[in-house]
Backbone as CSV, one residue per row, in Angstrom:
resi,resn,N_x,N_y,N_z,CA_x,CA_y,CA_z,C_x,C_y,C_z
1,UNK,-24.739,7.929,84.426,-25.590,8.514,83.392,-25.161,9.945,83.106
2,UNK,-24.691,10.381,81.722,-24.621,11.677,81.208,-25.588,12.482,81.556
3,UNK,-25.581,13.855,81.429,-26.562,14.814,81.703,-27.233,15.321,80.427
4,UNK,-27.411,14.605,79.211,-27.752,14.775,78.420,-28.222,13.221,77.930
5,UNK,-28.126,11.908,78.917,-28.741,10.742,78.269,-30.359,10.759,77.624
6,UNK,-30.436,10.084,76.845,-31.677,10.438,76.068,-32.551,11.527,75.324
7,UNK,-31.195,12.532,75.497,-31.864,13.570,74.615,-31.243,13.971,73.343
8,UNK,-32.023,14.566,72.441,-31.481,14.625,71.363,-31.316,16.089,70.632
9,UNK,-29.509,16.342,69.911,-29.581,17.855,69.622,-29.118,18.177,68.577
10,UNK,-29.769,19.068,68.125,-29.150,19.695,66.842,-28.131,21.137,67.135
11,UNK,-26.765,20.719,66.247,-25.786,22.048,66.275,-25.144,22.011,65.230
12,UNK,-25.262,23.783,64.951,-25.087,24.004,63.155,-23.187,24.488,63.431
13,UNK,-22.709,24.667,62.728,-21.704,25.206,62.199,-20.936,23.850,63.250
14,UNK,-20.801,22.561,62.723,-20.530,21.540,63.973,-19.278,20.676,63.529
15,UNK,-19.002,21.106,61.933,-17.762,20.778,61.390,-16.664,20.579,62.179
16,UNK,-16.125,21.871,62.631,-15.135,22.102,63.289,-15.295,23.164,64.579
17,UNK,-14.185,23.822,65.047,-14.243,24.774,66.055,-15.325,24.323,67.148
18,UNK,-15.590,25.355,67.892,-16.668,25.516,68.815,-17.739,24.328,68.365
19,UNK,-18.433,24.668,67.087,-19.407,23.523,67.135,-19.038,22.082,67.279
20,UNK,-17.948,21.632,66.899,-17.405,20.221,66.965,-16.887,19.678,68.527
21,UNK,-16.467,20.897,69.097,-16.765,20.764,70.528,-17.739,20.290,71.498
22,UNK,-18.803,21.108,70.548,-19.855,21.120,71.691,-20.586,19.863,71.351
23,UNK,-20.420,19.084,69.976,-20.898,18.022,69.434,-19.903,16.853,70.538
24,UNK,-18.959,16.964,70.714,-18.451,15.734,70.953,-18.553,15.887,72.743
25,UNK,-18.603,17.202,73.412,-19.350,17.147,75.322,-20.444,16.205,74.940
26,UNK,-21.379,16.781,74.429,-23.127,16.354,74.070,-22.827,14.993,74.117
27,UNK,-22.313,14.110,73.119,-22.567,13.055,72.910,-21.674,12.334,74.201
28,UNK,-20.526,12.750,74.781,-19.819,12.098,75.849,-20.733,11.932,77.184
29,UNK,-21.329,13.042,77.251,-22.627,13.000,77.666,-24.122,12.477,77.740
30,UNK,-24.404,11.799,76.855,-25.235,10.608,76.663,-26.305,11.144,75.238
31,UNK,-25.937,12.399,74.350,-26.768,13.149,73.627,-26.794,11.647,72.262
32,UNK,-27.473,12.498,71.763,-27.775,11.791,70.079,-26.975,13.356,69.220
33,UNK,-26.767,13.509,68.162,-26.566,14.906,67.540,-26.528,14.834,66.212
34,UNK,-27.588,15.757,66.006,-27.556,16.349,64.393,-26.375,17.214,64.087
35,UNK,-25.485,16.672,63.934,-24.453,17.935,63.297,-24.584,18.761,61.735
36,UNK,-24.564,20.048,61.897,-25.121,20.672,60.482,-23.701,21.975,60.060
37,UNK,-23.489,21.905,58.603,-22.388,22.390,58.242,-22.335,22.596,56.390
38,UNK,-21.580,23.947,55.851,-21.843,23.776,54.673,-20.466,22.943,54.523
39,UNK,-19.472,22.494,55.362,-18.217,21.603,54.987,-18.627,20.624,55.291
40,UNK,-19.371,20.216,54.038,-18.875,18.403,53.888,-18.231,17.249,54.570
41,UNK,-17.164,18.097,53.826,-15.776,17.131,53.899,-15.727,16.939,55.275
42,UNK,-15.091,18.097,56.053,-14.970,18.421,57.844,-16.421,17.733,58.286
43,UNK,-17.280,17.957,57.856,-18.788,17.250,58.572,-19.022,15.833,58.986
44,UNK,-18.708,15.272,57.979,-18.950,13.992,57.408,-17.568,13.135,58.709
45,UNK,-15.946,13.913,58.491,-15.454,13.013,59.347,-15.548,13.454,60.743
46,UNK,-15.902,14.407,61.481,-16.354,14.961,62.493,-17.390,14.282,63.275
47,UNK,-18.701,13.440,62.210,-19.373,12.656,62.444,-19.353,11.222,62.615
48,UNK,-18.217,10.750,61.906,-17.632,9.224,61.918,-16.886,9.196,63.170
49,UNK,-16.147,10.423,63.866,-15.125,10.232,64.695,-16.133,9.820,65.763
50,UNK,-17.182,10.700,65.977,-17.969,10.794,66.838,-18.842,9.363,67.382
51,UNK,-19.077,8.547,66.002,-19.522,7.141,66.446,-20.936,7.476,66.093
52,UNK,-21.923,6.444,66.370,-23.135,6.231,65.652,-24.663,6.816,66.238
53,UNK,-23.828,7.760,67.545,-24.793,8.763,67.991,-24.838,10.302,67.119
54,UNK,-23.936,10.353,66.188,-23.905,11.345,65.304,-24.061,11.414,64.331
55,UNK,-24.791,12.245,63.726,-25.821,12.305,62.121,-24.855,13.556,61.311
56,UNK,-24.400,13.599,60.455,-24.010,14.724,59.406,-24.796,15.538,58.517
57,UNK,-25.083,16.864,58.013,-26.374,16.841,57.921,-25.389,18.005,56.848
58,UNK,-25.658,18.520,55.174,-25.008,19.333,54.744,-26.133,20.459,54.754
59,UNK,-25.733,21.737,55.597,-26.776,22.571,55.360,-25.794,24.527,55.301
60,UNK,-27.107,24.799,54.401,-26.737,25.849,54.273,-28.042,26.906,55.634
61,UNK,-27.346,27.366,56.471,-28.123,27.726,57.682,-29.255,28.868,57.412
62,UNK,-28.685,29.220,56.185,-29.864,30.706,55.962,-31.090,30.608,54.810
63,UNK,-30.927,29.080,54.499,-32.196,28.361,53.797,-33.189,27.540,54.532
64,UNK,-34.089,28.278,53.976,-35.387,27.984,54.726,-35.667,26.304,54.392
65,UNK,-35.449,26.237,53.162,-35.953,24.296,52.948,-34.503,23.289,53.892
66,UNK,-33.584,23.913,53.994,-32.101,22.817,54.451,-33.113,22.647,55.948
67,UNK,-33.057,23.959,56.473,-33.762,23.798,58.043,-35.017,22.668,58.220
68,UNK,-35.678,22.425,57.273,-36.638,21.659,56.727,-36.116,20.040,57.390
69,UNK,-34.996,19.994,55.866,-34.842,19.038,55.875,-33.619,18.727,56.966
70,UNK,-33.072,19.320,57.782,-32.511,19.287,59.125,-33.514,18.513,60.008
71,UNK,-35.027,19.215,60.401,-35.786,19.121,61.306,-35.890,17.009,61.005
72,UNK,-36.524,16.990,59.855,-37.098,16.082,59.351,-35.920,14.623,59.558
73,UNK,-34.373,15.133,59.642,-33.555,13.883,59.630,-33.742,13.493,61.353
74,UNK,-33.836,14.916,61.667,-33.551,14.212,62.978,-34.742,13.655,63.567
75,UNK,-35.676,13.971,63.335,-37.061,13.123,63.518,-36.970,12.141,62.971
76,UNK,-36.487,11.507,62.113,-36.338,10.304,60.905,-35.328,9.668,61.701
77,UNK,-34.532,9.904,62.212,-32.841,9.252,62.891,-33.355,8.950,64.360
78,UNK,-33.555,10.079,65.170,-33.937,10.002,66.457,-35.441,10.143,66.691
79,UNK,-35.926,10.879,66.287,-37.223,10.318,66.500,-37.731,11.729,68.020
80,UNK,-36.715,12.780,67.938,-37.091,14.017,68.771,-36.434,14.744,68.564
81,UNK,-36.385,16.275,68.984,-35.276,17.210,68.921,-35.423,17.705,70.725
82,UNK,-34.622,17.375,71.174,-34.625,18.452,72.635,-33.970,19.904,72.672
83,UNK,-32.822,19.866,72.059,-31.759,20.569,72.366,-31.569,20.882,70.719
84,UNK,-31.172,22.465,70.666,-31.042,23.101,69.371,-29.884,24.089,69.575
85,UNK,-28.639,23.606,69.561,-27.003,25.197,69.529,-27.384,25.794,68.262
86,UNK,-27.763,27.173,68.280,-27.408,27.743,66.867,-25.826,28.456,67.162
87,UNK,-25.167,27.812,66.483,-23.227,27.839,66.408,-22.673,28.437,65.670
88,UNK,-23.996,28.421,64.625,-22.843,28.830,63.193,-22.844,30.412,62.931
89,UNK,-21.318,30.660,62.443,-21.175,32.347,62.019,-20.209,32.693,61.745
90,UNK,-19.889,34.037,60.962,-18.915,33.893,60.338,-18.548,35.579,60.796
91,UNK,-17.455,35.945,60.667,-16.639,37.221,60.900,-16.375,38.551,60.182
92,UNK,-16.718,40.032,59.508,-15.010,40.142,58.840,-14.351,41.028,59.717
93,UNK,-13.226,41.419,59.057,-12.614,42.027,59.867,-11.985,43.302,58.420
94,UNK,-13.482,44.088,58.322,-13.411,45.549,57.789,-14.172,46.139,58.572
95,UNK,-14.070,47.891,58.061,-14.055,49.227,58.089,-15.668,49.281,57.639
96,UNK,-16.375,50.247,58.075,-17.810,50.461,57.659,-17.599,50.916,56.299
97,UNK,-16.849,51.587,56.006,-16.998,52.344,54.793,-16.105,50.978,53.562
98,UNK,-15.730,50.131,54.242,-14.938,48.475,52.852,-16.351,47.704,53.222
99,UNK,-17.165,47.159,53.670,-17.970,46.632,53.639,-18.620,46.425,53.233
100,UNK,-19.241,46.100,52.038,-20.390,45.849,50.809,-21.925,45.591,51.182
101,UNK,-22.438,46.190,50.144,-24.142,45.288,50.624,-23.998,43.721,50.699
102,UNK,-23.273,43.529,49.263,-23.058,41.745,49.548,-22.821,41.319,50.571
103,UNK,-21.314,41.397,51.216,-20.773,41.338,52.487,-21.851,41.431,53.458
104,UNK,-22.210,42.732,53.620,-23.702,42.645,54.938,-24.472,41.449,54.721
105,UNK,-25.189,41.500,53.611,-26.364,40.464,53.214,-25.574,39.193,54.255
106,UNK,-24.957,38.670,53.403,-23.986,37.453,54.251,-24.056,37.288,55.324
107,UNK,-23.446,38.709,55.880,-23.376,37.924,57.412,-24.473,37.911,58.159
108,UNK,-25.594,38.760,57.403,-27.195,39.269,58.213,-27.520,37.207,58.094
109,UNK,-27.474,36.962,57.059,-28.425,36.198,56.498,-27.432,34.324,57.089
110,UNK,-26.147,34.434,57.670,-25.849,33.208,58.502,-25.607,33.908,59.829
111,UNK,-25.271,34.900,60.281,-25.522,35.198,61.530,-26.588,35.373,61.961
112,UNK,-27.774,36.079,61.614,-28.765,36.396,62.288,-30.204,35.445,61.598
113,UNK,-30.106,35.785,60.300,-31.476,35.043,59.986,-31.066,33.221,59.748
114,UNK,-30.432,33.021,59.858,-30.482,31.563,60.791,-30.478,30.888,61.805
115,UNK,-30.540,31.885,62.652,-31.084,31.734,64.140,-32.550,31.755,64.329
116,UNK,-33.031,33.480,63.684,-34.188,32.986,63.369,-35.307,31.686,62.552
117,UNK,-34.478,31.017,61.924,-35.319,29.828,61.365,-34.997,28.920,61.894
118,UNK,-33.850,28.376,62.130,-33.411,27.543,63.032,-34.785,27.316,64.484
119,UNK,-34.710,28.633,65.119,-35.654,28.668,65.822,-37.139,28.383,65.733
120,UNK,-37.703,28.871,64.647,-38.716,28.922,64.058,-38.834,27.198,63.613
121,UNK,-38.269,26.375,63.211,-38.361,25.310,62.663,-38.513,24.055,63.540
122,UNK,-37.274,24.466,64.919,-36.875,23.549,66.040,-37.918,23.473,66.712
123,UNK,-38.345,24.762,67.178,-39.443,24.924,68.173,-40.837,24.546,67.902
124,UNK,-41.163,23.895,66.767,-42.524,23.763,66.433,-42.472,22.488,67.136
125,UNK,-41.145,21.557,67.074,-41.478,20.279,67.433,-41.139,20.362,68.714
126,UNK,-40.424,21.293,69.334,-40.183,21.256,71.416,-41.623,21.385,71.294
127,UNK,-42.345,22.300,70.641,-44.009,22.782,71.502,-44.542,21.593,71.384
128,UNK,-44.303,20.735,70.272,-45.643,19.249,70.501,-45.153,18.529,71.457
129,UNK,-43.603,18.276,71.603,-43.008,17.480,72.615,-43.107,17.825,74.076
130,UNK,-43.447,19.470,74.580,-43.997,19.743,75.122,-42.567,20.402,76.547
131,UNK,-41.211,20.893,75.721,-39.829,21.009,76.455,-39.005,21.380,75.320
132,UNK,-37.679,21.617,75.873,-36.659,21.798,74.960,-35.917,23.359,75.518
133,UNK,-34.488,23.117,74.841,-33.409,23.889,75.299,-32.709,24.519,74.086
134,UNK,-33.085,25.860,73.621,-32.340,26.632,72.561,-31.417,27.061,72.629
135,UNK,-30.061,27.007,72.246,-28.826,28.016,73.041,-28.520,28.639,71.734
136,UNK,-28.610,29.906,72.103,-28.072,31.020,70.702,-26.697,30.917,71.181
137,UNK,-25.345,30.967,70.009,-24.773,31.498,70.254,-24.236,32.957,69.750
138,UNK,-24.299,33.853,70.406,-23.795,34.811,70.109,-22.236,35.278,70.145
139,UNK,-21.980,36.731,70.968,-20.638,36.771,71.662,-20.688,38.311,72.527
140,UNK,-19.465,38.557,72.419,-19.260,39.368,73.512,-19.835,41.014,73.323
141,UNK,-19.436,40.857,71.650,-19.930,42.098,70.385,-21.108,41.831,70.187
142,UNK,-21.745,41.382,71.304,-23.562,41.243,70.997,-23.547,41.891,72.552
143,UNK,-22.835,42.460,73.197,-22.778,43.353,74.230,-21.786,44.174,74.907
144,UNK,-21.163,44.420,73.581,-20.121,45.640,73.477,-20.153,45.914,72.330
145,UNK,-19.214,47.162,71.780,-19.640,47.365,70.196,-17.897,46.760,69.660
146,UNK,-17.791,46.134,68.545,-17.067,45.453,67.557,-17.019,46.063,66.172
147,UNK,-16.975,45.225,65.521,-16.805,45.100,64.071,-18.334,45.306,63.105
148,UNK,-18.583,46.204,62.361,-19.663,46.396,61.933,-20.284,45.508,61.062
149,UNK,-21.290,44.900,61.582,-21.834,43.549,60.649,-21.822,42.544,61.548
150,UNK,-20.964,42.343,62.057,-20.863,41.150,63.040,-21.276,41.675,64.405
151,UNK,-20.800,42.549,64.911,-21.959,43.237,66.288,-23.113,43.533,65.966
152,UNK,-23.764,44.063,64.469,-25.024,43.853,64.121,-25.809,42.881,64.628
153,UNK,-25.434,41.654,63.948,-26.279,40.468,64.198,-26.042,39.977,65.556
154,UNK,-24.959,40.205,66.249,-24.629,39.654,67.674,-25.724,40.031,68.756
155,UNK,-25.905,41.593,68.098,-26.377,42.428,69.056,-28.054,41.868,69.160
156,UNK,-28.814,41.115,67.708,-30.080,40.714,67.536,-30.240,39.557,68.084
157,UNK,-28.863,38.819,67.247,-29.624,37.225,68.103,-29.783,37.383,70.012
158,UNK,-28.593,38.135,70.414,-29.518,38.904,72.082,-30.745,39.269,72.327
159,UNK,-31.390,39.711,71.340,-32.759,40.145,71.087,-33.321,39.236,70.775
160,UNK,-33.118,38.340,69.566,-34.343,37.580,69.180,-33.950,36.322,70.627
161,UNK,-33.257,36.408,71.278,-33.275,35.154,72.461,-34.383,35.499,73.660
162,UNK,-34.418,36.776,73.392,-35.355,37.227,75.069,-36.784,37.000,74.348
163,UNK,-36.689,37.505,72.788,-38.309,37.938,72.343,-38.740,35.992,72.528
164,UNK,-38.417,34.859,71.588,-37.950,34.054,71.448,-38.593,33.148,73.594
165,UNK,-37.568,33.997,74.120,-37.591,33.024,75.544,-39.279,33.323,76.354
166,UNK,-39.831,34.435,75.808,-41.092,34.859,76.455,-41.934,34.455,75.231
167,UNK,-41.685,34.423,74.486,-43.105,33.233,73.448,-43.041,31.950,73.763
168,UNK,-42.039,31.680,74.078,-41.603,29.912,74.152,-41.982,29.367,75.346
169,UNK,-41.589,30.346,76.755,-41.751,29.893,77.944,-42.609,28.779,78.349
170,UNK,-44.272,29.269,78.296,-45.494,28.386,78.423,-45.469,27.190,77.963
171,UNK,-44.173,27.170,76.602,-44.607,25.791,75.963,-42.978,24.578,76.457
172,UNK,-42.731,25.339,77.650,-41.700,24.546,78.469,-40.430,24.672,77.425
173,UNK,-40.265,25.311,76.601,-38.819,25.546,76.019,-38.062,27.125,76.562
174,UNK,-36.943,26.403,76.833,-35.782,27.778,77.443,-35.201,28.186,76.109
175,UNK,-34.816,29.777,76.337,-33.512,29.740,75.115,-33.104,30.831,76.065
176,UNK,-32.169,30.555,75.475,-30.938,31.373,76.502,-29.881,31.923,74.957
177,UNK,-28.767,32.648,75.604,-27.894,32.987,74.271,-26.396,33.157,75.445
178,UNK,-25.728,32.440,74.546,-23.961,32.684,74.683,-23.036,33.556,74.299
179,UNK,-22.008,34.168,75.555,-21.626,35.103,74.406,-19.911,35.287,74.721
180,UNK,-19.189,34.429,73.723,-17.958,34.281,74.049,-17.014,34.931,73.666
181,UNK,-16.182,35.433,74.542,-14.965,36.214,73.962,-13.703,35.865,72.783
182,UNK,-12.166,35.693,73.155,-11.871,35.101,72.409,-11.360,33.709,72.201
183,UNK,-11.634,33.124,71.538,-11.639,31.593,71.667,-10.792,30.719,70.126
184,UNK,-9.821,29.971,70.829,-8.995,29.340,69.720,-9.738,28.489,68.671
185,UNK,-10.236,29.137,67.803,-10.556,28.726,66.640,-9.982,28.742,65.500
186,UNK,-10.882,27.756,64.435,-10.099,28.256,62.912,-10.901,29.788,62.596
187,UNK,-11.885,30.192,63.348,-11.945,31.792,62.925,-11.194,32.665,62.846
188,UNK,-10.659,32.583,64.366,-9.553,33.739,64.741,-8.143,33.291,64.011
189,UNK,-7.965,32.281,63.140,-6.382,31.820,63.135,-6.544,31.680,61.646
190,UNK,-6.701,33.186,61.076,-6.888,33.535,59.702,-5.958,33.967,59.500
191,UNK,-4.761,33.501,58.352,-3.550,33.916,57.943,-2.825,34.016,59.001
192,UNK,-2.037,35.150,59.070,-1.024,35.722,60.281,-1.152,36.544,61.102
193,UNK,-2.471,35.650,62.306,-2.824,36.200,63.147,-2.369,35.862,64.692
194,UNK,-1.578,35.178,64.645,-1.135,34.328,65.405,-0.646,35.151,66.813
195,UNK,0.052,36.399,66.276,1.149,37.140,67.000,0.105,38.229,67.423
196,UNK,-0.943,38.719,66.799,-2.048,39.710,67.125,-2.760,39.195,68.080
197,UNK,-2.994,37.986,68.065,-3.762,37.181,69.051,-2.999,36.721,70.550
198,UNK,-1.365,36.928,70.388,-1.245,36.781,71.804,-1.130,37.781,72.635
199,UNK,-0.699,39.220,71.686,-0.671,40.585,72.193,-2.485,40.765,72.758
200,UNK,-3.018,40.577,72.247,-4.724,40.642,72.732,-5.061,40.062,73.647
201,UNK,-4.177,38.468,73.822,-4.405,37.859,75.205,-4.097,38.835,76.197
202,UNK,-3.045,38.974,76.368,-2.475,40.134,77.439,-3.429,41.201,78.479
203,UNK,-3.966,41.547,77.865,-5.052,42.136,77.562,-6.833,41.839,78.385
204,UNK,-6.483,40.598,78.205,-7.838,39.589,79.142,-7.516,39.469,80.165
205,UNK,-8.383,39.868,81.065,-8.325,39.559,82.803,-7.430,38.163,83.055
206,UNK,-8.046,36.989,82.730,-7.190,35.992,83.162,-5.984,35.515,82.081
207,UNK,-5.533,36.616,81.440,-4.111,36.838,80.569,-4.355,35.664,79.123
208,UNK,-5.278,35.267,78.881,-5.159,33.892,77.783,-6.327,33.820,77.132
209,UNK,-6.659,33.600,75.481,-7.788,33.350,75.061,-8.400,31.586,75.568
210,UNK,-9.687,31.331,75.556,-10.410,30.597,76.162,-10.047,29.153,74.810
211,UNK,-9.865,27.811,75.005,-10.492,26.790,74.290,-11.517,26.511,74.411
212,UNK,-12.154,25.893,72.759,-13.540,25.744,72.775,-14.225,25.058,73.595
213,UNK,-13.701,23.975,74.607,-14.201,23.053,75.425,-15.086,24.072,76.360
214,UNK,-14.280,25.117,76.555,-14.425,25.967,77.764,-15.995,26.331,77.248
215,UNK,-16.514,26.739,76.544,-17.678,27.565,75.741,-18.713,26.174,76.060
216,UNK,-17.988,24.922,75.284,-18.677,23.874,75.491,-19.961,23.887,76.616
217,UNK,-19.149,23.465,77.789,-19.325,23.700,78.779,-20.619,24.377,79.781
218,UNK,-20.485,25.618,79.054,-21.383,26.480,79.513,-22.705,26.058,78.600
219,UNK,-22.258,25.253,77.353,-23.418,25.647,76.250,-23.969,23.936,76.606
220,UNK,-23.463,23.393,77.444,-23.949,21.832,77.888,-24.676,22.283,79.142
221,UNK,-24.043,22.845,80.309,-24.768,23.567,81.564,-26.421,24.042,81.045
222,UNK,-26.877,24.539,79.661,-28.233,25.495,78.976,-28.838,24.297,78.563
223,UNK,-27.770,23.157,77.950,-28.827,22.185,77.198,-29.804,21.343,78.485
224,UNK,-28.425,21.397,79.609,-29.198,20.105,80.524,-30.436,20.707,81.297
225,UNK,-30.865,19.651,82.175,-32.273,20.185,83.480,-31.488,20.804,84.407
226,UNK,-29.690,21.189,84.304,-29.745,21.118,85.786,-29.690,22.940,85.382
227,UNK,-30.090,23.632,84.025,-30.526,25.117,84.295,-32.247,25.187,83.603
228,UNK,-32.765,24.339,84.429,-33.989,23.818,83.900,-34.824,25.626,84.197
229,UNK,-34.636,26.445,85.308,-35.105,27.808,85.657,-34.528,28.849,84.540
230,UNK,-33.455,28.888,83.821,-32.601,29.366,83.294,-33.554,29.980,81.608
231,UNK,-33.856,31.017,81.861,-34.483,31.260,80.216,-34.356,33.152,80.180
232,UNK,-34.283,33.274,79.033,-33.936,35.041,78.242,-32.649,35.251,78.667
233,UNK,-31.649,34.775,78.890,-30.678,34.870,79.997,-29.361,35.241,78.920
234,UNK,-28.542,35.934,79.051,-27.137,36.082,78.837,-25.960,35.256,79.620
235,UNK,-25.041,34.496,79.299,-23.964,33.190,79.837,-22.897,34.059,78.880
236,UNK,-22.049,34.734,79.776,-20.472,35.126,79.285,-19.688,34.490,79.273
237,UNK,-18.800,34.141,78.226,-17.766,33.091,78.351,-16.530,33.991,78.253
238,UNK,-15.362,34.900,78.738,-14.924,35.994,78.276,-13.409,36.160,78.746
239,UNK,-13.584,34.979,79.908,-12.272,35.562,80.524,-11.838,36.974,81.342
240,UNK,-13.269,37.258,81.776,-13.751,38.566,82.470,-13.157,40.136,81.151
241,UNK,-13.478,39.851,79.889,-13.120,41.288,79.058,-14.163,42.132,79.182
242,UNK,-15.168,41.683,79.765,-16.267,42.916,79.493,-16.469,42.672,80.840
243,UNK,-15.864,42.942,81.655,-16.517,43.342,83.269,-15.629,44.730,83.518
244,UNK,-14.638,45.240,82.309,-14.358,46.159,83.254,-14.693,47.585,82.457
């Protein structure tokens, strides 16, 4: 028996990268999964590969009605939500002073305020069900300083996980938040970054950026009972970069 048999989870940004990872542990694991994504295309076969424990779901994460109708499939499909990854987020890589209000808005509004609803939406149904396991993901720039905009929101969803883990507690739901260093994604492998990214490995205690399995992992360890004590908590995935 998986450590996730019979339970059921929702994870946004689940297209590809990290989230498609953590979609396909979950389900090897005995999960059901809402996968949620504004790529379609990537969604849809991400979900076929996966087999008929996986739902495709097209959502835009920083709308209040998609979260809606997120909650509602998977109650309609499975018939519970246990487990909720908020996954999804996006990067840039400017200067405070190139950065736009637009630009901010953006990343405030899929980095941070879709965690908050996400949360807000998931958790109504852990409280009737009476359990449940939130995993923010954040990263490492949610506890070091980074890139302006993106350590913004890193630095909140850390915050909204503790405020979040002490409202929730009583009603038997954990949330915890993740916070991973650098990890082979289609994020980091924007244009011709290839050669920047191995000079940076160098650089990491154990000399190499992390695969997403690795993140997986930790973010399957939050969903299951066996960190059933485990709540407001920070989980580094980093390759030891911020221990020194």
């Amino acid at each position: 028996m998986g450590k996730l048999t019979g339970k059921v989870a929702i994870i946004t940004g689940a297209a590809q990268g990290m989230g498609a990872a953590h979609a396909k542990l979950f389900i090897a694991e005995g999960a059901k999964v809402v996968l949620t994504d504004l790529n379609e295309t990537e969604g849809q076969e991400t979900a076929k590969q996966l087999g008929d424990n996986a739902v495709f779901v097209k959502q835009d994460v920083a709308s209040e009605s998609d979260w809606q109708t997120v909650v509602k499939t998977a109650m309609t499909h499975f018939g519970q939500i246990d487990i909720l990854v908020n996954n999804a987020g996006i990067t840039y890589a400017k200067s405070l002073f190139d950065v736009s209000t637009e630009d901010y808005l953006k990343i405030f509004k899929i980095n941070q305020l879709s965690v908050f609803l996400g949360m807000k939406y998931v958790a109504a149904e852990m409280k009737n069900a009476g359990h449940g396991s939130i995993i923010n993901v954040s990263s490492i720039n949610g506890l070091v300083g980074g890139a302006i905009g993106y350590t913004d929101t890193k630095f909140a969803v850390r915050g909204m996980t503790k405020a979040a883990a002490l409202e929730l507690a009583h009603y038997g739901i954990r949330v915890n938040s993740v916070h991973p260093g650098v990890i082979s994604t289609p994020m980091i492998h924007q244009g011709d970054t290839d050669d920047a990214v191995a000079q940076f490995a160098k650089t990491i205690p154990l000399q190499r950026i992390a695969e997403p399995e690795e993140v997986s992992k930790m973010v399957l360890y939050l969903a299951s009972d066996d960190a059933s004590y485990s709540t407001g908590a920070e989980f580094v995935v980093d390759g030891g970069l911020t221990a020194e």
